[in-house]
C-alpha positions in Angstrom: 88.1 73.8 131.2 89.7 70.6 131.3 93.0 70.3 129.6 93.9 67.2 127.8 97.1 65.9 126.6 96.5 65.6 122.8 98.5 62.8 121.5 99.7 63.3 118.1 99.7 66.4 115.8 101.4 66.9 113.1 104.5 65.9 111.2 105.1 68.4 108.0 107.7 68.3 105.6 108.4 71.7 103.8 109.0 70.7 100.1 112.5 69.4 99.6 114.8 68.3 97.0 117.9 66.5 98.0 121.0 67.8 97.0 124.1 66.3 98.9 124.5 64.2 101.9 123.8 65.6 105.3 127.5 66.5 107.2 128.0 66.0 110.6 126.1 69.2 111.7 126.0 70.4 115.3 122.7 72.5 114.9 119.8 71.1 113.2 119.8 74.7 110.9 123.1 73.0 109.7 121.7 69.5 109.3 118.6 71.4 107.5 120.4 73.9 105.2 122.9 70.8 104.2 120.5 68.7 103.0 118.2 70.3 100.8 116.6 73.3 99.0 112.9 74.4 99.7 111.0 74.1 96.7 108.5 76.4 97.9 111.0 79.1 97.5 111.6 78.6 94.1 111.1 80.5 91.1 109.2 77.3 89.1 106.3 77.5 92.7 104.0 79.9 93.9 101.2 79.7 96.4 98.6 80.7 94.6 95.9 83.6 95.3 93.6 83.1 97.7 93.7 80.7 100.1 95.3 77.0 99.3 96.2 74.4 101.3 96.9 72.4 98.5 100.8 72.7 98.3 101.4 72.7 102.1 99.8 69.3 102.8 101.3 67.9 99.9 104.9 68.2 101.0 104.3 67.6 104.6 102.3 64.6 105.0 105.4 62.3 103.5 107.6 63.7 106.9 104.6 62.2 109.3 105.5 59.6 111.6 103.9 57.5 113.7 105.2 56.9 116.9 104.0 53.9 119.3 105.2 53.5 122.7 105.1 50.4 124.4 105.0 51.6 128.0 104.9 49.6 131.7 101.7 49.0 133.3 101.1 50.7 136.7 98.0 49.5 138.8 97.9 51.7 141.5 97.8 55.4 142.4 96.0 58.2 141.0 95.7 59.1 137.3 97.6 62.2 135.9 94.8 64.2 133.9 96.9 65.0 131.1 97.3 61.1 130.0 93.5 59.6 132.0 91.7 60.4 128.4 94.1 58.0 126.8 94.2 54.2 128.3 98.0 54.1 129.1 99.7 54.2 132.1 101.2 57.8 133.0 104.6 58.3 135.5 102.0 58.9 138.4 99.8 56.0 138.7 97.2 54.0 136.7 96.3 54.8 133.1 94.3 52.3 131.0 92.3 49.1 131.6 93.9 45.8 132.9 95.3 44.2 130.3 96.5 40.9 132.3 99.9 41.9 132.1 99.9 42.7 128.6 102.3 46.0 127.4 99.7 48.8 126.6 101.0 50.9 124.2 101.0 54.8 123.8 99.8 56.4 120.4 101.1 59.7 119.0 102.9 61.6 116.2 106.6 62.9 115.6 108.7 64.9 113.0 111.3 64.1 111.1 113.1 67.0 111.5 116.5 65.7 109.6 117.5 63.5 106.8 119.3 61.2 108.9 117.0 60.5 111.0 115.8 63.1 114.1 112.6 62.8 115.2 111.0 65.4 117.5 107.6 64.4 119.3 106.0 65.3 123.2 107.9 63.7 126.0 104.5 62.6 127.3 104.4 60.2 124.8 107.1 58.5 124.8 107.7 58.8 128.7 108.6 55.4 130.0 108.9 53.8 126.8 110.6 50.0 126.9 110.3 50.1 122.9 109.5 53.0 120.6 108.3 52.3 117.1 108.2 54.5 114.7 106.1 54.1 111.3 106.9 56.2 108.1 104.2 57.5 105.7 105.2 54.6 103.2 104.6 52.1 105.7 108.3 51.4 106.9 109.3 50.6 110.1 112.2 51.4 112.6 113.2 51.3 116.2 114.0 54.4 117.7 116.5 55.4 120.2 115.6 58.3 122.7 118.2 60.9 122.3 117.2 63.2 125.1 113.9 64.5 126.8 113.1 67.6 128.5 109.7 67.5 130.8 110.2 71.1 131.5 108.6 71.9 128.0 107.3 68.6 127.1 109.6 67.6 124.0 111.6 64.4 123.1 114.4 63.8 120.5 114.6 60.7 118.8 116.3 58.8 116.4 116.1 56.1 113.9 119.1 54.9 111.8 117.7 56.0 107.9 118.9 58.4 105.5 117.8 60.2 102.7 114.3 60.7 104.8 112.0 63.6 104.0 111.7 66.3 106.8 110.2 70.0 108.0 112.2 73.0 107.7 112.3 74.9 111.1 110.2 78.2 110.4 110.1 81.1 112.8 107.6 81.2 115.4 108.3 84.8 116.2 107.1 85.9 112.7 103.7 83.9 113.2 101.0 86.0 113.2 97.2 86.5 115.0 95.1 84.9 112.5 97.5 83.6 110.2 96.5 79.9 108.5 97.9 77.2 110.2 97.9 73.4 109.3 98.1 70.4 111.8 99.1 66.9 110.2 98.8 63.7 112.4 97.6 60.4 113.2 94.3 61.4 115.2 92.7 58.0 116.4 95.2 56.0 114.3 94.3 57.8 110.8 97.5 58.5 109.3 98.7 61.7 107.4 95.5 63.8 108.5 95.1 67.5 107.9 93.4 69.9 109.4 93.4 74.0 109.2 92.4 76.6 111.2 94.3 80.0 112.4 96.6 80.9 115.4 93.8 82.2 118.1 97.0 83.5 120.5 100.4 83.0 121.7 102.7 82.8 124.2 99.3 81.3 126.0 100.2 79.5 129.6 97.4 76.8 130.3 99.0 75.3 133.4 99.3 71.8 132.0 103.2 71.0 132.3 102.9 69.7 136.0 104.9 68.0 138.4 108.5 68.7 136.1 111.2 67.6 138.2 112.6 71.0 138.8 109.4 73.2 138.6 111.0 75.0 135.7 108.6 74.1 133.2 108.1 76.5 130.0 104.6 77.3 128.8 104.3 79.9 125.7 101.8 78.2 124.0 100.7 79.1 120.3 97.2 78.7 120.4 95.0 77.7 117.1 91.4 76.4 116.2 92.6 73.5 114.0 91.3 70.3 114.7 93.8 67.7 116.9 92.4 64.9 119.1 94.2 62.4 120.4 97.2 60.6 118.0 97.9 64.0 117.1 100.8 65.2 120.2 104.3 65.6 119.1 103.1 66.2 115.7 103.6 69.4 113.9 101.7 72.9 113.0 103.2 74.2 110.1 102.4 77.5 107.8 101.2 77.6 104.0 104.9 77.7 103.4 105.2 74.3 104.8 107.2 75.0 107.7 107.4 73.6 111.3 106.1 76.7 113.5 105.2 74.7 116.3 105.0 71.2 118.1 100.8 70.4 119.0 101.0 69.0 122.6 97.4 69.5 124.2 93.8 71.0 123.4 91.6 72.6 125.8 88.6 70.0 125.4 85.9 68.7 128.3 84.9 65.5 126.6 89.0 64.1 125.9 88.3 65.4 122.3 88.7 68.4 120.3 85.9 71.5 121.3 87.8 74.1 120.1 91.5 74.7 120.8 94.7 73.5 120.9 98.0 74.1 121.8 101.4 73.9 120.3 105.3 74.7 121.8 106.4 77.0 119.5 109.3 76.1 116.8 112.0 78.9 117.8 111.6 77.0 121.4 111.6 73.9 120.0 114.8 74.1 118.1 116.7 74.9 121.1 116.4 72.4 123.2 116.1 69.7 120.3 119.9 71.3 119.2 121.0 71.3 122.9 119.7 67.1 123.1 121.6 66.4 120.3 124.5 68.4 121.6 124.6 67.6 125.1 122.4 64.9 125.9 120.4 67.7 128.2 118.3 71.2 128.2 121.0 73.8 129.0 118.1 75.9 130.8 119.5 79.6 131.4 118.3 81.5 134.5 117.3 85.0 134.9 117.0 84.4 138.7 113.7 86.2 139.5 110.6 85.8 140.8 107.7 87.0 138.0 104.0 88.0 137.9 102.0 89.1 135.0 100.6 93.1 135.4 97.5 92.8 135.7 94.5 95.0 137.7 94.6 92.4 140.2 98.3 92.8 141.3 97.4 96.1 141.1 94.8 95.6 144.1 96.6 93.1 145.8 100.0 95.3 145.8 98.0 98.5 145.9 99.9 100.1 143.7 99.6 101.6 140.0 101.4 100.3 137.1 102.7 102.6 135.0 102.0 100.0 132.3 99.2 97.6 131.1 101.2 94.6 130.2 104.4 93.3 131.2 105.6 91.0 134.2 106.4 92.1 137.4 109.4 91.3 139.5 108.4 90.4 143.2 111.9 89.0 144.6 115.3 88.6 143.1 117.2 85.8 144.1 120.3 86.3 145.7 123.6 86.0 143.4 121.4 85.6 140.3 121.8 86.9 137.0 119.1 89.7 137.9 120.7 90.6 140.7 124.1 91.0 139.0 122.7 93.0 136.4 121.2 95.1 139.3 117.2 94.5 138.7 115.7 94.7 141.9 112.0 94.1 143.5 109.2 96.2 141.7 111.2 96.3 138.3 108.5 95.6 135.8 110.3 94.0 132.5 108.9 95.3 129.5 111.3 93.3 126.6 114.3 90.6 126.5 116.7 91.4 123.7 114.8 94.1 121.5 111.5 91.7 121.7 108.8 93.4 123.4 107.7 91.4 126.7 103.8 91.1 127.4 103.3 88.4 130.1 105.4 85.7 132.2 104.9 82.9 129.4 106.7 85.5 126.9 109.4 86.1 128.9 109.9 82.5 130.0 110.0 81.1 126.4 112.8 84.4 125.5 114.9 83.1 128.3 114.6 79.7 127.3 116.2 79.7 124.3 119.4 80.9 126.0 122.0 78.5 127.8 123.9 79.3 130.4 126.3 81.6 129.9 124.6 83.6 127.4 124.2 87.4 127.7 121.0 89.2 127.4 119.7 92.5 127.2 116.5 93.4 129.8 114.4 96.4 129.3 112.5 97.5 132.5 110.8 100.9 134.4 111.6 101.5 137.5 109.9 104.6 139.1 108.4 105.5 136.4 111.7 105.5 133.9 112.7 103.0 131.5 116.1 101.7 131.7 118.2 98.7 130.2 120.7 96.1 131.9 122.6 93.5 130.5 122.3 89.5 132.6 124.8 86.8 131.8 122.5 84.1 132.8 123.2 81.1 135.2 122.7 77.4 135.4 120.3 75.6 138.0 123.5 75.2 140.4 124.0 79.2 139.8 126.8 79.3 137.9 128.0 79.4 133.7 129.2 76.0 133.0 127.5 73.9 130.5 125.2 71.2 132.2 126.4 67.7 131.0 124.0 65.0 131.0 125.0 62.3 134.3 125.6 58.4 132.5 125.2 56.6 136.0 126.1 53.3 136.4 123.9 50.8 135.5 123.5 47.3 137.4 121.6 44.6 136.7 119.3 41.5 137.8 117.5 39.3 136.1 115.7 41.5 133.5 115.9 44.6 135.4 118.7 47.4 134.9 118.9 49.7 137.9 120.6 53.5 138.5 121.6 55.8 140.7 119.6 58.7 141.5 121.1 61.6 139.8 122.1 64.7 142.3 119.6 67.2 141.1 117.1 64.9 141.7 117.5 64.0 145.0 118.5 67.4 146.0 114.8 68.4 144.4 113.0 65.6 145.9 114.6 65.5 149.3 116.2 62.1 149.6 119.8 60.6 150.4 119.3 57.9 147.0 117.6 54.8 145.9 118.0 52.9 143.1 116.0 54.0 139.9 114.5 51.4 137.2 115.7 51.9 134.4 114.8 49.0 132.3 112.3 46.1 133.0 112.3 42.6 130.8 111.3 41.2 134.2 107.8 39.7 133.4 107.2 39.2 137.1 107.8 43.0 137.8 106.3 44.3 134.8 102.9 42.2 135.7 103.4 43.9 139.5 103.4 47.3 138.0 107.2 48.2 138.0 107.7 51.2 136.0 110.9 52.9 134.4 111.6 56.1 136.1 110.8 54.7 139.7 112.8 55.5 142.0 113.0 52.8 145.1 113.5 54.1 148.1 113.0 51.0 150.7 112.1 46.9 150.4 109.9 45.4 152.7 111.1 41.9 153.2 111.1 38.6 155.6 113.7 40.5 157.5 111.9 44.0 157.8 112.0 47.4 156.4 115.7 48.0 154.3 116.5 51.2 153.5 117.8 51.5 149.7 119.9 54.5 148.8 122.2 53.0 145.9 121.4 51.0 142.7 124.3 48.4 143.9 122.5 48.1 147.3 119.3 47.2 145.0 121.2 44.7 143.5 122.9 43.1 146.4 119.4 42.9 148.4 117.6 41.0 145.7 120.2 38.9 145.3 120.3 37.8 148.8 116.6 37.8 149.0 115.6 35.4 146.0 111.8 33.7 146.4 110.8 36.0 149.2 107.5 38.2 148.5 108.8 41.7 148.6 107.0 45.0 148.9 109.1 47.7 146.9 108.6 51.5 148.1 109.9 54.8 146.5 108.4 57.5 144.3 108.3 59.0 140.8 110.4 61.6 139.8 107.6 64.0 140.4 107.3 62.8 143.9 104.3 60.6 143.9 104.9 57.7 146.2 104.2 54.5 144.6 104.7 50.4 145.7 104.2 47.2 144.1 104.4 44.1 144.9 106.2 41.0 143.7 108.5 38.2 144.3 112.1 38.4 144.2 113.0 36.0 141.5 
C-alpha cells in the first residue's frame, strides 16, 4: 500500500452566532467558548431523524480555507513519497517539474479554528513556505504568518490578522465512535468547499508515514474513515453531524496518488494540544514516558517466547535510565494496559495519551506484571530529561543580499551529529532560489576558489560570502532530516 500525503481536507465550522469579542485567551477552548454559542445545541435546531448531512455542511463550509504555499524549488536528490504525487518540491529533494525558476506552489486546506484569526492545517503543506496565502470561502484574501509547526505530528498553526471570522468548535475525538458518520470538507484538486461522507473505519491507526521528524518522536494515532479526500484536501478537517472538528485529514492510503478507499486524520483531542502549546509557547511541549514500547501481539509472543497474559496492550522492552518510567518504578516486561483511566490497546494509543501531556504533568499508568495488575503514577520529562517548559530558540538572524541565515538550534545538532552551520532561513535571492536553495537547509561547508571551508555559524556564512563575491560556489550541508543536499551558484 502506498501512502500518500493527501493535501487538503476539510475546514468545518460548527454553527455559530457571535456574541462578544474574542478576549485574549491562552487556550483555544477559551478563544472558542468566548466567541460564540453553537447553534446546533439550541432549542430552535435539531438534526433530524435519519441520516442528514444537510445542517453539518452548511455551517462548516463558510470556515474552509484555502491555503497556497509558495515553496523553493530543489533540483536534486531523491523525492520524499509523501509529497512525489503532488509537483512541489519536499524538504528532501526534487518535487515537481522544472519550472525555469519559477516558485511552484503547494495546494492544501486549513481551519479556522478562532475568530481572530488561527488557522490550523498539515505542516507538510506549508513546510518551507516563502509566502502563505490563505483564501476564505467568500473569496478574501490574507497573508498568513506561521505561528508554530510541529513535524512530529504533522500540524502547523497559522495566522491571519481578521476578526469576526467563522470557525469549528473543537469536538472530542475520544467520544468518536466505530462507524459513526463523518464529513470531510476541502479543496480537492482546487474545488473549493467540497463535501464528502463516509464513517470512521478505525482509530488510533499507525501507517508509518510521519518519517524522517527531526527527533524521531513522531505521533501516529490515526482516525481512519472511508470519506472521499484526494489531494487539496490535507490540513483540512473531519467533523461529526454536530459540526464539530474531530480530526485534522493528513494522508489516504491510495496506489494511484488518489483516493482508493481510506484516509487518515490526526485526531482533534491531539490536535488541540499542540495547536494551544504553539500559540503558547512557540513549540510542542512533548512529555516523555521514557520507555521503549511494542504492541502485544502473537508475534512478540514467538519472538520473546513467552505468553501474554493479555491480547492487546503494548509491551515494555527497556526503560530508560532516569525516566519518568523508571521513577515511577515500571520496569522491563511491564505490559501497559491504560493511561489515566483510558484503556490502552496498542503503541499509537498510548503515544497519542502521552502526547497531550507537557512536561511536568502527572499521569496515572495501569500495567500487569507477573500476572497482577498494578498502578503507578509518572511525572513526565522533557527531551533533555527534565520538567521545565521547552521555549522555542529565536536565533540570530544575519543577512546577505536576499538571504537571511541562522544558527543551528542545539537539539538539532545534538540529533544530527554536527558542531553548526548556518541554516537558510529566508531566500529573495533569485540566483539561489533558481540553484535550488531551500529554507530549512542547513550548510555545513562552501566549496570555493580557495578550497573546502568549513561553516559552523550563520555569522561565518555571512562573512565568507562577503569575502567571496563573483566566485562560483558549491554549498554543502543537509536537511533537518539528514538528507545531504548541494547546489550550486554564484556568490553575488
Amino acid at each position: 500500500m502506498l501512502l500518500a500525503a493527501l493535501i487538503g481536507g476539510v475546514v468545518a465550522l460548527a454553527g455559530v452566532s457571535f456574541l462578544i469579542k474574542p478576549q485574549n485567551a491562552g487556550t483555544f477552548d477559551e478563544k472558542q467558548q468566548a466567541s460564540f454559542v453553537n447553534l446546533l445545541s439550541g432549542e430552535d435546531f435539531k438534526i433530524p431523524d435519519g441520516i442528514n448531512f444537510v445542517a453539518s455542511a452548511q455551517l462548516v463550509t463558510p470556515a474552509v480555507v484555502h491555503v497556497n504555499s509558495q515553496v523553493a524549488f530543489t533540483p536534486r536528490a531523491q523525492r520524499d513519497p509523501i509529497q512525489e504525487f503532488f509537483g512541489f518540491p519536499d524538504p528532501r529533494g526534487e518535487g515537481g517539474p522544472n519550472l525555469g525558476g519559477q516558485m511552484p506552489v503547494s495546494s492544501g486546506s486549513g481551519v479556522i479554528i478562532s475568530a481572530d484569526g488561527y488557522i490550523v492545517t498539515n505542516n507538510h503543506v506549508v513546510d518551507g513556505a516563502t509566502k502563505i496565502d490563505i483564501s476564505l470561502d467568500n473569496n478574501k484574501r490574507y497573508e498568513a504568518t506561521v505561528i508554530g509547526t510541529d513535524p512530529t505530528t504533522d500540524l502547523a498553526l497559522l495566522k491571519i490578522e481578521a476578526t469576526n471570522l467563522p470557525f469549528v468548535r473543537f469536538g472530542d475525538s475520544d467520544n468518536t465512535k466505530i462507524g459513526e458518520w463523518v464529513l470531510a470538507v476541502g479543496n480537492p484538486f482546487n474545488l473549493n468547499s467540497t463535501v464528502t461522507a463516509g464513517i470512521i473505519s478505525a482509530k488510533a491507526r499507525n501507517i508509518g508515514i510521519l518519517r524522517g521528524v527531526e527527533n524521531n518522536l513522531q505521533i501516529e494515532s490515526f482516525l481512519q474513515t472511508d470519506a472521499v479526500v484526494n489531494p487539496g484536501n490535507s490540513g483540512g478537517a473531519l467533523v461529526n453531524l454536530a459540526g464539530e472538528l474531530i480530526g485534522v485529514n493528513t494522508a489516504i492510503a491510495t496506489s494511484t496518488g488518489t483516493f482508493t478507499g481510506y484516509s487518515f486524520a490526526v485526531p482533534s483531542n491531539l490536535v488541540k494540544k499542540v495547536m494551544d502549546d504553539l500559540m503558547k509557547y512557540g513549540a510542542v511541549q512533548r512529555g516523555l514516558l521514557g520507555v521503549r514500547i511494542q504492541d502485544v501481539s502473537p508475534d512478540l509472543e514467538d519472538a520473546l517466547d513467552i505468553k501474554f497474559p493479555v491480547e492487546q496492550g503494548v509491551y515494555v522492552g527497556e526503560v530508560n535510565e532516569n525516566s519518568a518510567g523508571e521513577e515511577a518504578g515500571l520496569k522491563k516486561g511491564d505490559i501497559i494496559i491504560g493511561i489515566d483511566g483510558k484503556k490502552v490497546n496498542n503503541v499509537a494509543n498510548l503515544q497519542e495519551l502521552v502526547a497531550r501531556k507537557r512536561p511536568g504533568d502527572k499521569v496515572d499508568v495501569e500495567y500487569i506484571r507477573d500476572g497482577k495488575t498494578s498502578k503507578t503514577s509518572a511525572t513526565l520529562k522533557n527531551f533533555s530529561g527534565d520538567t521545565e517548559i521547552v521555549k522555542r530558540e529565536i536565533p540570530k538572524t544575519y543577512t546577505f543580499e536576499g538571504l537571511q541565515f541562522e544558527d543551528v538550534r542545539e537539539e538539532l545538532k545534538s540529533n544530527l551529529e554536527i558542531p553548526g552551520g548556518a541554516v537558510i532561513k529566508s531566500n529573495a535571492n533569485e540566483n539561489w532560489r533558481k540553484a535550488g536553495a531551500r529554507n530549512g537547509f542547513i550548510i555545513t561547508s562552501v566549496i570555493s576558489d580557495s578550497g573546502r571551508n568549513r561553516i559552523t555559524t550563520a555569522q561565518e556564512m555571512v562573512d565568507f560570502l562577503e569575502n567571496s563575491k563573483g566566485e562560483e560556489l558549491v554549498v554543502l550541508g543537509l536537511f533537518p532530516d539528514g538528507t545531504e543536499y548541494y547546489f550550486e551558484v554564484e556568490a553575488n
